[in-house]
Each structure stands twice: as structure tokens, then as C-alpha cells.
PAMIFI-256181 format. One line per field, with one value per residue: residue number from 1; residue in three letters; chain; x, y, z of N, C-alpha, C in turn. Coordinates in steps of 0.001 Angstrom, whole numbers, plus 500000, padded with zeros to 6 digits. Example, Ala and Ser with C-alpha at 12.3 -4.5 7.8 and 13.67 -1.06 7.14 Angstrom:
BEGIN
num <- (1 2) $
residuo <- (ala ser) $
cadena <- (A A) $
nxx <- (513190 512850) $
nyy <- (494310 497750) $
nzz <- (507800 507080) $
caxx <- (512300 513670) $
cayy <- (495500 498940) $
cazz <- (507800 507140) $
cxx <- (513200 512900) $
cyy <- (496700 500030) $
czz <- (507800 507870) $
***
This chain:
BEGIN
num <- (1 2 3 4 5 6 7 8 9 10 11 12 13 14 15 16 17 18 19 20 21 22 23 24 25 26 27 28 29 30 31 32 33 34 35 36 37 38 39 40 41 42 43 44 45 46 47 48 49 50 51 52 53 54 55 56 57 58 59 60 61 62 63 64 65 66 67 68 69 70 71 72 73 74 75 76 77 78 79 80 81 82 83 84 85 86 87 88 89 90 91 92 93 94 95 96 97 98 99 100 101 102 103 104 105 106 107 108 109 110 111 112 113 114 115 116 117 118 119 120 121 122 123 124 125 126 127 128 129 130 131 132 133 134 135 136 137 138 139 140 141 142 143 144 145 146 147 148 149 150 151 152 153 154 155 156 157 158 159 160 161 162 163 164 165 166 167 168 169 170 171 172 173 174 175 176 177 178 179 180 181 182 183 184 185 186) $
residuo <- (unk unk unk unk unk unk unk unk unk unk unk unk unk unk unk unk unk unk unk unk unk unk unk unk unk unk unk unk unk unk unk unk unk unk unk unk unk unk unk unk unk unk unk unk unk unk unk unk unk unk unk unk unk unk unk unk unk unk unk unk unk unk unk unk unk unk unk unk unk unk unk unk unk unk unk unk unk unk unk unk unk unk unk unk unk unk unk unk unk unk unk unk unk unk unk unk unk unk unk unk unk unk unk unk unk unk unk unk unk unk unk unk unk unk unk unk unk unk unk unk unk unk unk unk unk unk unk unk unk unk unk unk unk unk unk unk unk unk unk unk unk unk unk unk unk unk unk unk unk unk unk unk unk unk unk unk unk unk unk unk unk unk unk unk unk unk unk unk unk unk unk unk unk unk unk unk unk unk unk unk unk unk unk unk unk unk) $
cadena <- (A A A A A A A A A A A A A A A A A A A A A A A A A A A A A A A A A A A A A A A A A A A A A A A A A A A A A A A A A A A A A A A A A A A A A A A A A A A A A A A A A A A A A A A A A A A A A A A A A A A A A A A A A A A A A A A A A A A A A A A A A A A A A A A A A A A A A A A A A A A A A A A A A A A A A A A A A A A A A A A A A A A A A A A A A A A A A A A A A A A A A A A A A A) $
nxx <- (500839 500613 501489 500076 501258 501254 500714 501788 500797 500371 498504 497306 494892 492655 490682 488081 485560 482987 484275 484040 482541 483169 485808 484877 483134 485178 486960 485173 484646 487193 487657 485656 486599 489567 489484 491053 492525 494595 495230 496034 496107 493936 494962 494505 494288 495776 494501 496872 497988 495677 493288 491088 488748 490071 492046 491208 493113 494863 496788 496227 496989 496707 496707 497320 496691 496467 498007 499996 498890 496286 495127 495361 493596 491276 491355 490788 487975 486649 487279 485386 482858 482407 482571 484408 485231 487458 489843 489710 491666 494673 494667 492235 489088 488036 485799 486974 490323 492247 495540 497886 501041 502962 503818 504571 508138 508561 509737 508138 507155 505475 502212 500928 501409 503289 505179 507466 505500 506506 505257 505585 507868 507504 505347 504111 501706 501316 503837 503906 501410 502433 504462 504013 502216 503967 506536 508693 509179 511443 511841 511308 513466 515065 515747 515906 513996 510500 510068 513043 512601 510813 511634 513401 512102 511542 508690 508444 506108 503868 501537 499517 497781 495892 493264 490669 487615 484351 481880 478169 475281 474239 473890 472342 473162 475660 478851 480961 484255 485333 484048 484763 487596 487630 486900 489466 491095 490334) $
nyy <- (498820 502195 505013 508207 511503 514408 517777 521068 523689 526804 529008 531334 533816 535683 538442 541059 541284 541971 541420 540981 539333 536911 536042 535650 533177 531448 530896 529505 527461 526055 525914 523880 521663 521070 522098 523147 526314 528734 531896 535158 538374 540489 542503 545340 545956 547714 546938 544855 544797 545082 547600 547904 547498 547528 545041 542418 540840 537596 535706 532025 528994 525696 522092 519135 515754 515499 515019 517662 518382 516927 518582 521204 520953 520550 522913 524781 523787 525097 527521 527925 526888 529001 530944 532049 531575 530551 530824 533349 536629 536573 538344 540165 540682 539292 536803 534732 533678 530904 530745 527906 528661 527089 524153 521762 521561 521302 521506 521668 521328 519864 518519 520860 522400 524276 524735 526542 529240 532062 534398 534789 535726 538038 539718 542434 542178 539366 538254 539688 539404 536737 537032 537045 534995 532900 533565 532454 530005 528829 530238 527788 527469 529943 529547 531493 533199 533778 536316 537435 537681 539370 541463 542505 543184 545080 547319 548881 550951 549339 549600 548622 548135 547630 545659 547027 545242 545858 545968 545048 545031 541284 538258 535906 533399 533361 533817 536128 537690 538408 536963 534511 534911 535112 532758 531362 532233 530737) $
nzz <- (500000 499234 500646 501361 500720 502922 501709 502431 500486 498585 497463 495394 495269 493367 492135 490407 490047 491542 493885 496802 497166 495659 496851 499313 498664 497302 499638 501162 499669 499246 502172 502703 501052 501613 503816 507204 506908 505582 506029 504349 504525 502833 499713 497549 494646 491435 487969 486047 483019 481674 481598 483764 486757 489753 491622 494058 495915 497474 499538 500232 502572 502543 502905 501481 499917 497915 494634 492408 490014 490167 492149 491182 488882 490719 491375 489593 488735 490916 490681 488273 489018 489975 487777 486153 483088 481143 478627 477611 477162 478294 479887 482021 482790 485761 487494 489709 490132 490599 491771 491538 493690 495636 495661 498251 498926 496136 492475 489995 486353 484683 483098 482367 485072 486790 489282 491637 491106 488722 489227 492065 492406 490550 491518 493674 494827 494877 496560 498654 500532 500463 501866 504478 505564 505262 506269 507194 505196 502699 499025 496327 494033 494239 497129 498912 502168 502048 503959 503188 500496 500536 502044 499890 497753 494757 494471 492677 490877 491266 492766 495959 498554 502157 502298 503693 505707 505201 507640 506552 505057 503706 501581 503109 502823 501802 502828 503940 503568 505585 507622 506951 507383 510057 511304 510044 511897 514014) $
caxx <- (500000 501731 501129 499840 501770 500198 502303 500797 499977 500089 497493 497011 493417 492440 489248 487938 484097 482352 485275 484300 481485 483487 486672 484081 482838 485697 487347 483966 484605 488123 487327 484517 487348 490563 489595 491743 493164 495834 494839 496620 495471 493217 494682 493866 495879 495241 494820 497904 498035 494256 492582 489753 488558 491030 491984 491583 494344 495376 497129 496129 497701 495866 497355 496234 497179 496674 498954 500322 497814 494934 494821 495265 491849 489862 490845 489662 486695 485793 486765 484421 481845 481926 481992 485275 485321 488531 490024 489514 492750 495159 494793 490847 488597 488053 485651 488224 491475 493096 496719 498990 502159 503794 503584 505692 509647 508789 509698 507130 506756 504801 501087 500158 501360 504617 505275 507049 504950 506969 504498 505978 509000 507245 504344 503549 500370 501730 505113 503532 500629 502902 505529 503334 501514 505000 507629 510386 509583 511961 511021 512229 514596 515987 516343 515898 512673 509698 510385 513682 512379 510156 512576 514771 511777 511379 507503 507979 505129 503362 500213 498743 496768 495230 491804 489318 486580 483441 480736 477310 474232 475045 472733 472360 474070 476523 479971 481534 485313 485631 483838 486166 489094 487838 487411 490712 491748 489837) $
cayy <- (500000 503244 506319 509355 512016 515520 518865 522440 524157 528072 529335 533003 534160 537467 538945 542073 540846 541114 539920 540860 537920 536030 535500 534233 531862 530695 530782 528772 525987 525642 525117 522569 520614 520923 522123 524983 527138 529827 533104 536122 539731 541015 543542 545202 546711 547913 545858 544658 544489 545400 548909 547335 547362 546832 543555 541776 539348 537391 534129 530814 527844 524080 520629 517945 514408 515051 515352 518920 518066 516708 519723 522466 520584 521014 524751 524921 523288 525884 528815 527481 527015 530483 531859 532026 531459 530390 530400 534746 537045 536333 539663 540345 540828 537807 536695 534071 533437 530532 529937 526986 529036 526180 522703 521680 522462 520712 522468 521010 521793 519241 518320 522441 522940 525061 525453 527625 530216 533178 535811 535047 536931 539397 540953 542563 541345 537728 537837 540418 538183 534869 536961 537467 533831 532220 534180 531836 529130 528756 529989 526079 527766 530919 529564 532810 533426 534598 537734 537714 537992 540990 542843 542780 543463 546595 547180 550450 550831 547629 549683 548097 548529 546228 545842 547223 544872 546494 545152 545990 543156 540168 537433 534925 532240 534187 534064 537526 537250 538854 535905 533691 535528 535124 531415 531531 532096 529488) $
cazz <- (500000 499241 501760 500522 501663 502880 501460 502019 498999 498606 496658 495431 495018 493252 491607 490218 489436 492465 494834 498136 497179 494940 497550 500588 497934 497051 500197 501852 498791 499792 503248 502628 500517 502461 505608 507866 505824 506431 504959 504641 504200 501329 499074 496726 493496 490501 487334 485399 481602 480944 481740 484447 487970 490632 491999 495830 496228 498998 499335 500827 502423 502459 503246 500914 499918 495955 492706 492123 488902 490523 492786 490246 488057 491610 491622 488114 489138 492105 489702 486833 489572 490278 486552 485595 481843 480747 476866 476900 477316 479976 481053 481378 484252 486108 488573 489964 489725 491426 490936 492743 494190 495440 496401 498998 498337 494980 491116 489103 485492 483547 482963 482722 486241 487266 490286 492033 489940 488458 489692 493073 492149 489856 491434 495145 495029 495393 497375 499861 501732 501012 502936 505668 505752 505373 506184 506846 503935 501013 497580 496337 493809 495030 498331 500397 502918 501428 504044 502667 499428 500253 501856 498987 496553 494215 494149 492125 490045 491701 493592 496411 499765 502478 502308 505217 505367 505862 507795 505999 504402 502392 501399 504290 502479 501401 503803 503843 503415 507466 508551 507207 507949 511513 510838 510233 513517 515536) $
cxx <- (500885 500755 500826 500999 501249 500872 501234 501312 499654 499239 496879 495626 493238 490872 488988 486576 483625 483642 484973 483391 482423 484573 486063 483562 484002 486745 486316 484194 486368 488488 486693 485751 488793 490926 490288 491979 493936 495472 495227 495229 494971 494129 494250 495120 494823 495143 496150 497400 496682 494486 491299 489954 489743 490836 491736 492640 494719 496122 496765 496830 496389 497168 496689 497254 496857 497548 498820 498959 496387 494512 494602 493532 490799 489806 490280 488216 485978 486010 485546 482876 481082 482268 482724 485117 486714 488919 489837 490890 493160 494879 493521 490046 488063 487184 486420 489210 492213 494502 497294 500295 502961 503438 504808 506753 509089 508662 508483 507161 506433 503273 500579 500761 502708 504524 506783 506743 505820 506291 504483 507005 508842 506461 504189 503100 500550 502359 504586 502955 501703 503703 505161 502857 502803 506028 509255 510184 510491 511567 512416 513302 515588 516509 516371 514122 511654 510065 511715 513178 511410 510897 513315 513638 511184 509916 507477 507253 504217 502618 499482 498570 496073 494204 490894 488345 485344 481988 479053 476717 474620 473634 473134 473146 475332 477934 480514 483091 485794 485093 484684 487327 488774 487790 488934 491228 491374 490977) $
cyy <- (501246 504333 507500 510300 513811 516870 520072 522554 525555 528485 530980 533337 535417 537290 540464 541940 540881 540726 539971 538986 536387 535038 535210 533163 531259 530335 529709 527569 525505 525062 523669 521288 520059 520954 523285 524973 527913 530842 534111 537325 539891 542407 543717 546636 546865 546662 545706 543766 544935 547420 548345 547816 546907 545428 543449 540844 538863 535633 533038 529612 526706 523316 519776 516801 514477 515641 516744 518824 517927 517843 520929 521940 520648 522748 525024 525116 525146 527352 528683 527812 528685 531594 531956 530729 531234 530112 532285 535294 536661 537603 540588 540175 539586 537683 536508 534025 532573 530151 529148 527892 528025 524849 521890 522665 521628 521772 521347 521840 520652 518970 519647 522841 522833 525776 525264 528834 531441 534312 535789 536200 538228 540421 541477 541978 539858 537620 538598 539397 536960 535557 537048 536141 532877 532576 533626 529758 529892 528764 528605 526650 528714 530600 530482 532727 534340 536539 537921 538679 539305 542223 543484 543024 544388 546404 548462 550389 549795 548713 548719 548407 547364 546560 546059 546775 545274 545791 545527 544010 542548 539497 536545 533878 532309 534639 535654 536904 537593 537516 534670 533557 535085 533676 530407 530786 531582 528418) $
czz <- (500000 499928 501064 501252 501762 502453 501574 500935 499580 497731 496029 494661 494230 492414 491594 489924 490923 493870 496121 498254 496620 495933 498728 499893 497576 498368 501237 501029 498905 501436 503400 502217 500921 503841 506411 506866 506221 505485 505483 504674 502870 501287 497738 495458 491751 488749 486660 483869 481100 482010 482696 485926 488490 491303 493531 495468 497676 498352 500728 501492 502817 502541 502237 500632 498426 495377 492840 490568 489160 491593 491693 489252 489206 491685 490283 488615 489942 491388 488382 487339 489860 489152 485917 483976 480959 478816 476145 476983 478431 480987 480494 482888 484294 487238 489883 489771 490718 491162 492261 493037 494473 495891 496784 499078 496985 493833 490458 487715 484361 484071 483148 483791 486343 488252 490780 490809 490262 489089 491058 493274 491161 490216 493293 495297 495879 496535 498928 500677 501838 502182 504620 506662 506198 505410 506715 506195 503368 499788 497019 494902 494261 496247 499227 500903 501707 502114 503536 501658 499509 500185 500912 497425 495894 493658 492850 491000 490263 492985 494452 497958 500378 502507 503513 505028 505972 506407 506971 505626 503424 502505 502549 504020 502200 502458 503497 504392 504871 507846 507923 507387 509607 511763 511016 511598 514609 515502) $
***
């Protein structure tokens, strides 16, 4: 019988459609399927490469026991579920957006999935929350701390802000991204 074995998994979230709704839904369908979670700070930044609405971003951690592969086709899944339309520009307003950051210390680059993802080392957005969530992992090539890697990284021109979540009415079914931030921290 071979052992599964369990590896967190970083995960970087964003949205410009909707996101205060979109990131408690998708942060409520990542719970349901992995369970705790580790979640940084929401910010929020402007778009990159299009002309649109500003983004939320935050990053995630999960534990699981599946394939760098078979994980990345459930985040599909839970972006699809929630509208994301895939096959338009890469750079296009998006309900969803889940990407894998890393899994484990492992490089991965076959079956679609590369990880550690480049837009660790390219954008605030990303490296900021991971540096916060995980600040003394190893990015698995560079080898320095994620806070390493902040300290030492040139945002200039890379806009962004943490998000103040405001309390106010939602639909009843409807998680608000504060209540699972507070979640969180049970």
C-alpha cells in the first residue's frame, strides 16, 4: 500500500468581478474541501496588463494528499463554479482566479502545472501576503525566505493597499470574506 503524503499548497486568490462575494465563495469551497486554511490579508491593486477594475488578492495555504495536477483541476473546478470562463485574454477581468504558488519544496513543470509560479517573484500582490503567511519558507529555487524575498523586493510601480473589510448586508448564504478571515483564527 503506498502512503499518501500531505504537502501544504500556497494558493494566490484574486478577483475584480464582484470579489468581496466572489473570495468568501471561494474561500467557503476551499474550506469545505481541504479544511483549515491559512489566509493572509486582502489587498487590493490595481489591474495589470488590461485597463479594468482593481483587483483583491490574497494568498492561501491548504494541506492535501493530491497530485500537484489533481489539485490544480479542483481549483479549476471551484473557479468554473463560480463563473470564471477560461480560453479569453490572459489579462481580462476575472471573477476568479486561482493559481497553485507552490507545492511543497517541489519544482514542478509538467502536465500544465509550474510550480514555484513566476508571479511570486514578479508581482507585490503575490510575494507580499505569502511573505506574511510564510515568512520563513523557502522559495524552492531561490532559496531565500519569502520575508527575505520581500525585503529585497522593488515594488515600484506595483500599487497596492490592504483591504478594510466592511461590515454591511450580504445574502444569508453568502459568507463575507471577514467571517472567514475570523474562521481563520479558531
Amino acid at each position: 500500500m503506498i502512503e499518501k503524503r500531505v504537502v501544504r499548497a500556497w494558493l494566490s486568490l484574486g478577483s475584480n468581478v464582484d470579489p468581496r462575494r466572489q473570495i468568501g465563495d471561494a474561500l467557503s469551497a476551499l474550506r469545505q474541501r481541504f479544511g483549515e486554511l491559512v489566509i493572509s490579508p486582502i489587498y487590493e491593486s490595481q489591474a495589470v496588463g488590461f485597463n479594468g477594475d482593481n483587483f483583491h488578492n490574497l494568498v492561501v495555504g491548504i494541506e492535501t494528499e493530491l497530485q500537484a495536477s489533481e489539485l490544480v483541476r479542483v481549483l479549476r473546478q471551484i473557479e468554473t463554479a463560480q463563473g470564471r470562463v477560461r480560453g479569453r485574454e490572459k489579462f481580462a477581468p476575472r471573477p476568479l482566479d486561482i493559481d497553485l504558488l507552490t507545492y511543497g519544496d517541489c519544482i514542478i513543470d509538467e502536465d500544465g502545472v509550474q510550480v514555484p509560479r513566476e508571479e511570486i517573484l514578479r508581482y507585490a500582490f503575490v510575494l507580499l501576503p505569502l511573505s506574511e503567511v510564510a515568512p520563513n519558507e523557502r522559495h524552492p529555487i531561490d532559496g531565500r525566505t519569502y520575508r527575505q524575498l520581500w525585503a529585497g523586493f522593488d515594488a515600484t510601480g506595483q500599487s497596492l493597499w490592504r483591504v478594510q473589510e466592511a461590515s454591511g448586508a450580504r445574502a444569508p448564504d453568502v459568507p463575507s470574506v471577514e467571517s472567514e478571515l475570523s474562521r481563520a483564527g479558531e
